[in-house]
C-alpha positions as CSV (number, residue, x, y, z in Angstrom):
1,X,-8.4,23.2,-7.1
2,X,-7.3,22.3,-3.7
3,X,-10.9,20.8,-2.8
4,X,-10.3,18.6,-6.3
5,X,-6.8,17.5,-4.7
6,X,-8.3,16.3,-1.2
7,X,-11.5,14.1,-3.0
8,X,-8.7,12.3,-5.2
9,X,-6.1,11.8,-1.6
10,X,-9.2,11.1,0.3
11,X,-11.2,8.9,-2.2
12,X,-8.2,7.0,-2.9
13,X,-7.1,6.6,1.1
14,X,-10.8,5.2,1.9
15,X,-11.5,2.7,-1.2
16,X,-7.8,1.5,-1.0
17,X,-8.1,0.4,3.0
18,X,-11.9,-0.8,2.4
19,X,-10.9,-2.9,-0.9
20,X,-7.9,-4.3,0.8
21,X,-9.7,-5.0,4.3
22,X,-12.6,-6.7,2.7
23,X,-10.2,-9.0,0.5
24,X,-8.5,-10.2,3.8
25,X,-12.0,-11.2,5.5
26,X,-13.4,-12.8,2.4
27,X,-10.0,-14.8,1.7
28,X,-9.7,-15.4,5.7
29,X,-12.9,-16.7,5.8
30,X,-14.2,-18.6,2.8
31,X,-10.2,-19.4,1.3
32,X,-8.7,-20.5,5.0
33,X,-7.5,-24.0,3.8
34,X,-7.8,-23.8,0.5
35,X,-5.5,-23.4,-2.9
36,X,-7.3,-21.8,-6.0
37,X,-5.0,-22.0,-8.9
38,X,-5.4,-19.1,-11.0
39,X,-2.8,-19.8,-14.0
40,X,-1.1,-22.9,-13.4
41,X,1.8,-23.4,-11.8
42,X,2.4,-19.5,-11.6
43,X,-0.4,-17.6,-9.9
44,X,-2.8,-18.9,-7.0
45,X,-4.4,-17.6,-4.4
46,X,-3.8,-18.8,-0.8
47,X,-4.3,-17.5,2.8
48,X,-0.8,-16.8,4.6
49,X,-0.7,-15.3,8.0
50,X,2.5,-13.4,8.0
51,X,3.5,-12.8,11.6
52,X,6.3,-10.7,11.2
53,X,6.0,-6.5,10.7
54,X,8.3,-4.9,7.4
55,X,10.6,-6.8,5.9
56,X,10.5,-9.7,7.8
57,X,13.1,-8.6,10.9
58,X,10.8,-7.3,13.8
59,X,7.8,-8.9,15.8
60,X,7.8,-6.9,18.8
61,X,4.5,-4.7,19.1
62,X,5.9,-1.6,20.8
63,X,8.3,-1.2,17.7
64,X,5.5,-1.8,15.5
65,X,3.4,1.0,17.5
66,X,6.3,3.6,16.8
67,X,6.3,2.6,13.3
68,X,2.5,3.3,13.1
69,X,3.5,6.8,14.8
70,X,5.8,7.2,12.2
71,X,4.3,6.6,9.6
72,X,1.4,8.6,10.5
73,X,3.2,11.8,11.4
74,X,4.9,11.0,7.8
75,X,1.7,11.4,6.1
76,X,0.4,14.4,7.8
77,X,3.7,15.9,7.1
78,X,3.1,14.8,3.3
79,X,-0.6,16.1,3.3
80,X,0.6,19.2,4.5
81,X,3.1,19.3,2.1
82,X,1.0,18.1,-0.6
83,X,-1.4,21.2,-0.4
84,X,2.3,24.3,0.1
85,X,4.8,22.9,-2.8
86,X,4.8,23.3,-6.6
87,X,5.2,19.6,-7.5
88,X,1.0,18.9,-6.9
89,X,-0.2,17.1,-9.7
90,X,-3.1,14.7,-10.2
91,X,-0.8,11.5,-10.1
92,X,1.6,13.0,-7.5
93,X,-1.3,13.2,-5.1
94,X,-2.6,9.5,-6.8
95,X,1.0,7.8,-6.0
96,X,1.0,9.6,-2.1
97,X,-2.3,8.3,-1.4
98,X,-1.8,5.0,-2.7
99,X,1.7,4.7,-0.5
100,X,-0.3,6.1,2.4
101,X,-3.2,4.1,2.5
102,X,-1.6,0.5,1.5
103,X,1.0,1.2,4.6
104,X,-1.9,2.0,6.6
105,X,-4.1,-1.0,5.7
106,X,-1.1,-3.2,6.9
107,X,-0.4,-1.4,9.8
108,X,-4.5,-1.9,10.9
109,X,-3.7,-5.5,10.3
110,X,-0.9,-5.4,12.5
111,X,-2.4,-3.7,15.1
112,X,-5.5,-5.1,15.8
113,X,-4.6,-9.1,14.6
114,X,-1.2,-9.3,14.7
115,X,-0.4,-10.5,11.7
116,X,-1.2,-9.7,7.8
117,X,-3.0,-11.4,5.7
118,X,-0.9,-12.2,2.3
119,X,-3.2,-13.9,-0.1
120,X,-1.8,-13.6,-4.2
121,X,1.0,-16.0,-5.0
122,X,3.5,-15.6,-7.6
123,X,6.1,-18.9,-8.3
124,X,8.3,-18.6,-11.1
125,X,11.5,-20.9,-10.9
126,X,11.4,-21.3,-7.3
127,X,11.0,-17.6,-6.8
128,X,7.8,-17.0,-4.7
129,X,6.4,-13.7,-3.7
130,X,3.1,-13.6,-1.5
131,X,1.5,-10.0,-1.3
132,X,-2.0,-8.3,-0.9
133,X,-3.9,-5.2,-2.4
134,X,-2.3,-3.0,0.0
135,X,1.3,-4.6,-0.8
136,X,0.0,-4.0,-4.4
137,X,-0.8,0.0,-3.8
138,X,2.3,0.6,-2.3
139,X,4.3,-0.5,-5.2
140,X,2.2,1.3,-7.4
141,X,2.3,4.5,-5.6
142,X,6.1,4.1,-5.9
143,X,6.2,3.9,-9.4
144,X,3.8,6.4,-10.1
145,X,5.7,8.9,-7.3
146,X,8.9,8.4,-10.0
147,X,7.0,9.1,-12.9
148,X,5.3,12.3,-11.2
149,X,8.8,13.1,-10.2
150,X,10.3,12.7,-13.4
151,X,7.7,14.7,-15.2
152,X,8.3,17.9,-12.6
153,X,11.9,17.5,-13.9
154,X,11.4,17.3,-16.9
155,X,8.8,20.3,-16.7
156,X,11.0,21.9,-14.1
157,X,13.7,21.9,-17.3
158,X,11.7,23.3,-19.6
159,X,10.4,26.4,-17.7
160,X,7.0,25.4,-16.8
């Protein structure tokens, strides 16, 4: 069972950095100046080099380093977690390795350009959003973390 658990975190950590790093080069290289609309006037794909780290507030490396700590001594902390507590579910491991491996896919960017490569654009109304597939798995990790969450509850409740 545990073995099962570490394919699905692994599998998931490996093809979510390799899809999302590939995406960038591709739409880096080949999409640099250009605007492909997708479903006029709401979704489009464009290159944008965003400079800052999280959030928009900090573009100073050393911070960005400690975050990178962080966030990795996070995840083995998770991992180890992962494997020792009740709540260990299929999708609980699904939503920590999606978290994990989108955060780390940025941070790689980060580190080694300087920047992150945002590339799907959403404009509805004058509300813009520009993300990536690692912007993408983190969201979905979220969601999916609630709903394993919710489901321990829930079984939690009932004596399961």
């Amino acid at each position: 069972m545990l073995k099962k658990k570490l394919k699905i975190f692994i599998a998931t950590l490996i093809s979510v950095i390799f899809v999302d790093q590939l995406s960038k080069f591709i739409i880096s290289k080949y999409f640099y100046n250009q605007t492909i609309n997708i479903i006029k006037p709401f979704l489009f794909i464009q290159f944008i080099k965003h400079t800052h780290d999280t959030f928009n507030v900090i573009n100073d490396y050393h911070i960005i380093i400690g975050k990178l700590a962080a966030a990795i001594i996070v995840t083995f902390l998770f991992v180890f977690v992962l494997f020792y507590i009740k709540l260990n579910s299929n999708l609980f491991i699904l939503s920590l390795s999606l978290l994990i491996s989108g955060g780390i896919s940025n941070s790689i960017d980060l580190l080694i350009q300087g920047y992150v490569i945002d590339f799907i654009n959403i404009d509805i109304n004058h509300f813009w959003i520009a993300f990536n597939i690692a912007d993408f798995t983190v969201i979905a990790g979220f969601f999916l973390l609630l709903i394993s969450l919710t489901i321990a509850v829930f079984d939690t409740i009932r004596g399961k």
